[in-house]
C-alpha positions as CSV (number, residue, x, y, z in Angstrom):
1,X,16.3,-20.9,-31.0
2,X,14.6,-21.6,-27.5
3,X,16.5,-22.5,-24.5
4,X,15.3,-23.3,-21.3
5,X,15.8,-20.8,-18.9
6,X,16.2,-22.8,-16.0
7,X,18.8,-25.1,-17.9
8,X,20.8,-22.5,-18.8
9,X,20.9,-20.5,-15.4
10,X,22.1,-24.0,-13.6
11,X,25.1,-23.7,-16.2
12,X,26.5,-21.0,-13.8
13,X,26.4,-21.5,-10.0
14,X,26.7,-17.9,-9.1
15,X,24.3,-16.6,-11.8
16,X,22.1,-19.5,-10.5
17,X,22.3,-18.6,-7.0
18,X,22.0,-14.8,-7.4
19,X,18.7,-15.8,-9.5
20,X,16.8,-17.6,-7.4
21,X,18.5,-15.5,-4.3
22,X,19.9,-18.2,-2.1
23,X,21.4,-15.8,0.7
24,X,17.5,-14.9,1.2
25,X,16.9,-19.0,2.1
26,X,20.0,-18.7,4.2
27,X,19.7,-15.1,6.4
28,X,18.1,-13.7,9.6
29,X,19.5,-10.6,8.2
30,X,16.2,-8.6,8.3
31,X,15.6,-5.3,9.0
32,X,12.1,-3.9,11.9
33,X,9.8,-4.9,9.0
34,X,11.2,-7.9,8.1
35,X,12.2,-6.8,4.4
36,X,15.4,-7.8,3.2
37,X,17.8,-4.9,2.3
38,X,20.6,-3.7,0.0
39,X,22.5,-3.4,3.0
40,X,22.8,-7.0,3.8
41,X,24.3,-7.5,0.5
42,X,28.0,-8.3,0.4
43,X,30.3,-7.1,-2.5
44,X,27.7,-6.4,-5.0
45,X,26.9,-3.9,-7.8
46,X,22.9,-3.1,-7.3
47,X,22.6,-1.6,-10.5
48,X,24.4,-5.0,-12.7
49,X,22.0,-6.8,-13.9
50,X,24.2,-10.2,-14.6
51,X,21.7,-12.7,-14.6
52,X,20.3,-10.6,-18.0
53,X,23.4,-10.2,-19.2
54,X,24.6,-13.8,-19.2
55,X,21.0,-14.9,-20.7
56,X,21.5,-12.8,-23.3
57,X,25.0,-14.0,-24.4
58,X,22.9,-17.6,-24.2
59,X,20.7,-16.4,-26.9
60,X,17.8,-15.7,-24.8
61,X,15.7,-12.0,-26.1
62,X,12.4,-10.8,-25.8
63,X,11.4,-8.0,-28.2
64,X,8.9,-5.5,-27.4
65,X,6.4,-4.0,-29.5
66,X,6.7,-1.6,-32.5
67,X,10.4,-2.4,-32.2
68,X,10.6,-0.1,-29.0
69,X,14.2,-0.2,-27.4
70,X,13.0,-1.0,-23.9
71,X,10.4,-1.2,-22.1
72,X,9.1,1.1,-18.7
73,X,6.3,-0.2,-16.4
74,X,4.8,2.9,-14.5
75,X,3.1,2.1,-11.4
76,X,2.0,4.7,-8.1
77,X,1.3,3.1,-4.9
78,X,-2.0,5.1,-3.4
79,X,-1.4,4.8,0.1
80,X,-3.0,7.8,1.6
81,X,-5.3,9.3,-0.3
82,X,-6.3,12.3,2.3
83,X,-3.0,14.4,4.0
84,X,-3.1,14.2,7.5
85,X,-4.4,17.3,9.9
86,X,-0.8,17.6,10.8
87,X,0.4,17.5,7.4
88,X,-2.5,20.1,6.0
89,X,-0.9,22.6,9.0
90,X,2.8,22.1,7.8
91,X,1.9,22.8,3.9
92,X,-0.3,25.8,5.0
93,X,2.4,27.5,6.6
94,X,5.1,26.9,3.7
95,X,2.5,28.5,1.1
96,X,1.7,31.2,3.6
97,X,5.7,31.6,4.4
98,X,6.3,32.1,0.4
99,X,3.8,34.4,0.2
100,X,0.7,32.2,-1.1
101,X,-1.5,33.1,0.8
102,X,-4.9,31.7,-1.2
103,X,-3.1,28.2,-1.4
104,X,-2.1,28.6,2.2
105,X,-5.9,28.9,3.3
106,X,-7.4,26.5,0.9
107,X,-4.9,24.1,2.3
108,X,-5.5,24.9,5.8
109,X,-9.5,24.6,5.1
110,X,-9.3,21.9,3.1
111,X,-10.4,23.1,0.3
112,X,-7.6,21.1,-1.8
113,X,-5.9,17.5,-1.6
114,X,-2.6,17.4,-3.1
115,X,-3.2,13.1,-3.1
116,X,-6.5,13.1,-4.8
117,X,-4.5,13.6,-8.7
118,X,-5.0,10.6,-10.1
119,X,-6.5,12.9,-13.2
120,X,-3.4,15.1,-12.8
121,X,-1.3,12.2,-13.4
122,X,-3.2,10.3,-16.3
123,X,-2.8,13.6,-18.0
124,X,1.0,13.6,-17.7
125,X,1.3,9.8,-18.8
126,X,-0.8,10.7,-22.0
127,X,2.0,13.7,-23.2
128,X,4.1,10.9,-23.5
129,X,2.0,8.0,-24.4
130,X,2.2,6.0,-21.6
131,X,-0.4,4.1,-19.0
132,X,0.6,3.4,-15.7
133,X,-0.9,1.2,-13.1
134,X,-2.8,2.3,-9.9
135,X,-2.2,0.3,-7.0
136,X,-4.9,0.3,-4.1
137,X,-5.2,-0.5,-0.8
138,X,-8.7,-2.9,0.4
139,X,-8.5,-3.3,3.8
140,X,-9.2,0.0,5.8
141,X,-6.8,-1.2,9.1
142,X,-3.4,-0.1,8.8
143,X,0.3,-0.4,10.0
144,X,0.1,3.5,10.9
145,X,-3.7,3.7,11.3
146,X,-6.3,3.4,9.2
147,X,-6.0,4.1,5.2
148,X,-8.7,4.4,3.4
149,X,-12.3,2.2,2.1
150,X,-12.6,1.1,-1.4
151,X,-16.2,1.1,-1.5
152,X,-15.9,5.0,-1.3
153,X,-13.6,5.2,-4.3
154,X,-15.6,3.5,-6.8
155,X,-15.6,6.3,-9.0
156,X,-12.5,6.9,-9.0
157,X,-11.4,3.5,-10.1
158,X,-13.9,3.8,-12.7
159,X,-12.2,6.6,-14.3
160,X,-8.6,5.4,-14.1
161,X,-9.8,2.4,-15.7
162,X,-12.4,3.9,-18.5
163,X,-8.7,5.9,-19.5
164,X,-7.0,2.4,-20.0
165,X,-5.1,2.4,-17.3
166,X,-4.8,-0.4,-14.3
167,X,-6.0,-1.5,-11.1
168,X,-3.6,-3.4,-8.9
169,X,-4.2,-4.5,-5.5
170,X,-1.5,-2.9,-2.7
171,X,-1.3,-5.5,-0.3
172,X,-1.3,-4.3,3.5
173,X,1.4,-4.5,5.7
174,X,0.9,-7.9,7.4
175,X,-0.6,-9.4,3.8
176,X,3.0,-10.6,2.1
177,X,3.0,-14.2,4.0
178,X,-0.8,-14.3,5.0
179,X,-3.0,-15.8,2.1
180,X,-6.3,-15.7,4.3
181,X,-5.5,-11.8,4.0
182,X,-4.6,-12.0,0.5
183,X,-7.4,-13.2,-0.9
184,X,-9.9,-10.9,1.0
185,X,-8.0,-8.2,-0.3
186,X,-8.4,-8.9,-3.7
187,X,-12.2,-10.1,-3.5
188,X,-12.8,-7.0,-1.8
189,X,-11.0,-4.7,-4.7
190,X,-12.9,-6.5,-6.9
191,X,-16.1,-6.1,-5.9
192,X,-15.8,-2.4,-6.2
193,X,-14.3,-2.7,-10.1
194,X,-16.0,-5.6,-11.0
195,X,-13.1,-7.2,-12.6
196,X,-10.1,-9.2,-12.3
197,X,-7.5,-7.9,-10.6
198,X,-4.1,-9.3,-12.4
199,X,-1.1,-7.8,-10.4
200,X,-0.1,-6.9,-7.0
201,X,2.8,-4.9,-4.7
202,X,2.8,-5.6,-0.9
203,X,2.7,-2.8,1.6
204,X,6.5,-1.2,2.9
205,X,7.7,-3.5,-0.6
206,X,7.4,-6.3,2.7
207,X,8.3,-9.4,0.7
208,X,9.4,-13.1,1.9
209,X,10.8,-15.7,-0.5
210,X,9.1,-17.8,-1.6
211,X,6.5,-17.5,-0.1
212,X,4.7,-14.4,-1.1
213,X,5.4,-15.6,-4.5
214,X,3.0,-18.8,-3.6
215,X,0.2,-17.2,-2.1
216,X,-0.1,-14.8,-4.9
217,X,0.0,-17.7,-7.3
218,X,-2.7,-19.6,-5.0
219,X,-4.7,-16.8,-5.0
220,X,-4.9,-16.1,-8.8
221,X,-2.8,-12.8,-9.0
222,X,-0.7,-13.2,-12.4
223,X,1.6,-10.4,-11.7
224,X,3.8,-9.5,-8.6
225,X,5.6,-6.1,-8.6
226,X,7.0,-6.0,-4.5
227,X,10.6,-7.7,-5.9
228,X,12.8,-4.9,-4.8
229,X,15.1,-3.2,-2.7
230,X,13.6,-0.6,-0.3
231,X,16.6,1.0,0.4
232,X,18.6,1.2,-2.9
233,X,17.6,1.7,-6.7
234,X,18.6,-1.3,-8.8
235,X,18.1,-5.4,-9.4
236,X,17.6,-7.5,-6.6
237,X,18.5,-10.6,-8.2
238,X,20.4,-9.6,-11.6
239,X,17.3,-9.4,-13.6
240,X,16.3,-6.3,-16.0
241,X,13.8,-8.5,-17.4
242,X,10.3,-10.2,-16.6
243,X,10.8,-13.5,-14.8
244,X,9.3,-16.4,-13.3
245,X,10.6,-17.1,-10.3
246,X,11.9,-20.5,-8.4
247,X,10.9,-22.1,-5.5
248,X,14.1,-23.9,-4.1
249,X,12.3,-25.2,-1.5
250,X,10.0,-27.6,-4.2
251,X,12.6,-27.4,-6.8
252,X,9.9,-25.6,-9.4
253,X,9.2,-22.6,-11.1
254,X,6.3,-20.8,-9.5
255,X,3.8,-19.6,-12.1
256,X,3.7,-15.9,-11.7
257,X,5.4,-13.2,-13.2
258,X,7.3,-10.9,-11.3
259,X,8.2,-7.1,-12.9
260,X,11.0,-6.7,-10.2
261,X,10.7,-2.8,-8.6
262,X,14.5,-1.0,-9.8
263,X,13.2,2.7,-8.8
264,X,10.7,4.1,-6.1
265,X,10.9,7.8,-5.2
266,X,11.2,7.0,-1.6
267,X,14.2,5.2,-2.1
268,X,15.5,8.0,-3.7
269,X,14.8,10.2,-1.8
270,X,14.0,9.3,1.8
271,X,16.2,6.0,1.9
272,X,19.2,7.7,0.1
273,X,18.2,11.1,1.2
274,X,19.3,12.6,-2.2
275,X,18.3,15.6,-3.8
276,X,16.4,15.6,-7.1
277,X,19.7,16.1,-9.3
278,X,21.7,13.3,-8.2
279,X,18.4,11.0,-8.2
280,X,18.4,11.9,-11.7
281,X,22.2,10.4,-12.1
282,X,21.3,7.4,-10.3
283,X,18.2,6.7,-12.6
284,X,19.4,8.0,-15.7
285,X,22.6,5.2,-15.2
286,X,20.3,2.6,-14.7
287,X,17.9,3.5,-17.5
288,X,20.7,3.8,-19.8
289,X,22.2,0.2,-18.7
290,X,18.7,-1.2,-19.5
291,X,18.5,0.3,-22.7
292,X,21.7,-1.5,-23.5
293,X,20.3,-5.3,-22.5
294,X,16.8,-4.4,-24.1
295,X,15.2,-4.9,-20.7
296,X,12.3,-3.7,-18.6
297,X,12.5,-0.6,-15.7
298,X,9.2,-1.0,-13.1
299,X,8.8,2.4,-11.4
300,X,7.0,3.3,-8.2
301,X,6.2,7.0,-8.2
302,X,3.3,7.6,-4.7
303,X,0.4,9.9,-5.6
304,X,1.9,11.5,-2.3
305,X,5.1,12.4,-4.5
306,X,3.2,15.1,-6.4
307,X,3.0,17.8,-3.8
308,X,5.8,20.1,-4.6
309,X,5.6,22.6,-1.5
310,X,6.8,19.7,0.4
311,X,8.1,17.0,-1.8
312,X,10.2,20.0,-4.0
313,X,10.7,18.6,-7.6
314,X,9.6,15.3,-6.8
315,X,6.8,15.3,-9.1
316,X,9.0,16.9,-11.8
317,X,11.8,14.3,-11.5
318,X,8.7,11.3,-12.6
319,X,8.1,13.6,-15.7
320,X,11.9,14.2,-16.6
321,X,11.9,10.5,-16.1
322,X,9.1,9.6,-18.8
323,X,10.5,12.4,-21.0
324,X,13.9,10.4,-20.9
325,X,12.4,7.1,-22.1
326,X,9.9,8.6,-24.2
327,X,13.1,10.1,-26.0
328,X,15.2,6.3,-25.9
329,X,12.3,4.7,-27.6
330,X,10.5,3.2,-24.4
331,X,7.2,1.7,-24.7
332,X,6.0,3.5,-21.3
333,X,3.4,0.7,-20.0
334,X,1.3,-0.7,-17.3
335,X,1.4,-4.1,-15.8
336,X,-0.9,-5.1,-17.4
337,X,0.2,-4.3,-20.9
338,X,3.5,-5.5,-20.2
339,X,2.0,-9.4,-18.7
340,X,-0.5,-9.5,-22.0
341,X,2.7,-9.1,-24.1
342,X,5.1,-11.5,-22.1
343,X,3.1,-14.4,-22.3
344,X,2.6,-13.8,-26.4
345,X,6.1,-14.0,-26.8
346,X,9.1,-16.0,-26.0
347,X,11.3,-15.0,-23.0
348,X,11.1,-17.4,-20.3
């Protein structure tokens, strides 16, 4: 039987509030990037997803495909995709340190580039029957320098998407409340692939309700995938499930869908400063507690993360992490896959 989402999340002022993320209307409490973090929170369990919970004891359930138990959107942000000199000198000297000295020197004379494994990583997703998607950058100016152009990579977008996988657009870091930059982002990244691009993640996960939210819906993205917390693994506003979110500000829904972000490596591991056994805890809690609702997990692993003389078992953690929900029953999906299959069937 359908219910109206909105209807039934009013029933419950709290739920309601922690849905549409009132405190966020209501704060200055911003950190040097302007993001909003699990810090400012007061009293709150960041991996709980309530808001789920009490939809579901509504009557509200979305099944996925091939009766999988859950679902597991894989995405990798491609923010550099050539190490720095600086960086090239560090890795050198660990191989050379360890004894490897033919990685040391092809390191040192570029003769490798740990970030250019997009191949490396479609091969991984395949042992497991999963797609991921590829988010890129389209402006070359960046908050640290310069990134990358997108004309250069055409090739290489036409690979990852010949495979089946995505393209996304990676917003950059002054792009989450500027639409002017919004839109020549994604006309630019499309020019190079010739196609729509669907779905988007903003720079540093730099996010402002409602805002973002309605200049990515101006701008024709269908997807948004930034809806996290940078500093802590978990569910921003109570939600293991695709949503459309609400402006409170006009008193509507806006028509996007947002795959809220529960678990980027960074977080794990440069926020929370873990090492790769207790990130495995934290992730395997919140899998498990997903599982249990029948929801949806969005993962950010960089292309950065795959290096393992510097980023030590990094790259290994992302595969125990597909093995896991490979193992559960997961359909292990892109965004796009994941958007196609929401709007065929009834959740919101």
């Amino acid at each position: 039987m359908y219910y109206n989402m909105i209807d039934l999340l009013k029933q419950d002022k709290t739920i309601w509030d922690l849905f549409i993320r009132r405190t966020e209307y209501n704060t200055s409490n911003f950190d040097q990037h302007k993001r909003f973090l699990y810090k400012f929170e007061v009293n709150r369990n960041p991996i709980n997803p309530v808001v789920s919970e009490f939809l579901i004891k509504k009557g509200k359930k979305l099944e996925w495909p091939d009766n999988y138990n859950f679902a597991v959107c894989l995405t990798h942000d491609i923010d550099q995709i050539y190490p720095t000199f600086k960086y090239r000198i560090y890795t050198s000297l660990k191989y050379g340190f360890k004894g490897l000295f033919n990685k040391s020197f092809n390191r040192l004379l570029y003769r490798d580039n740990p970030y250019w494994n997009f191949k490396e990583i479609i091969e991984i997703e395949k042992k497991y029957n999963a797609k991921s998607t590829f988010y890129f950058i389209a402006t070359e100016k960046g908050f640290h320098g310069r990134h990358y152009k997108i004309e250069a990579l055409r090739n290489v977008l036409k690979f990852i998407k010949s495979n089946g996988w995505d393209i996304g657009l990676h917003g950059a870091y002054s792009s989450y409340d500027n639409y002017k930059k919004m839109i020549e982002e994604k006309n630019n990244l499309e020019n190079v692939t010739a196609d729509y691009i669907n779905s988007y993640r903003n720079h540093y996960l730099r996010f402002k309700i409602p805002d973002t939210w309605e200049n990515l819906n101006k701008a024709g993205i269908k997807c948004d995938t930034t809806f996290g917390y940078p500093d802590n693994i978990g569910f921003r506003n109570g939600l293991c499930h695709p949503f459309k979110p609400y402006n409170l500000e006009k008193n509507q829904t806006i028509d996007i869908w947002e795959l809220p972000l529960n678990i980027m490596d960074s977080t794990l591991f440069q926020y929370k400063k873990l090492n790769v056994d207790s990130a495995w805890n934290k992730c395997k809690k919140l899998i498990d507690k997903v599982e249990q609702l029948n929801g949806l997990v969005t993962i950010l692993w960089h292309n950065s993360s795959f290096d393992d003389i510097y980023r030590k078992g990094w790259g290994r953690l992302y595969e125990r992490l597909l093995d896991y929900c490979y193992k559960r029953n997961a359909w292990l999906a892109s965004v796009d896959e994941i958007i196609e299959w929401v709007n065929e069937n009834e959740w919101w």
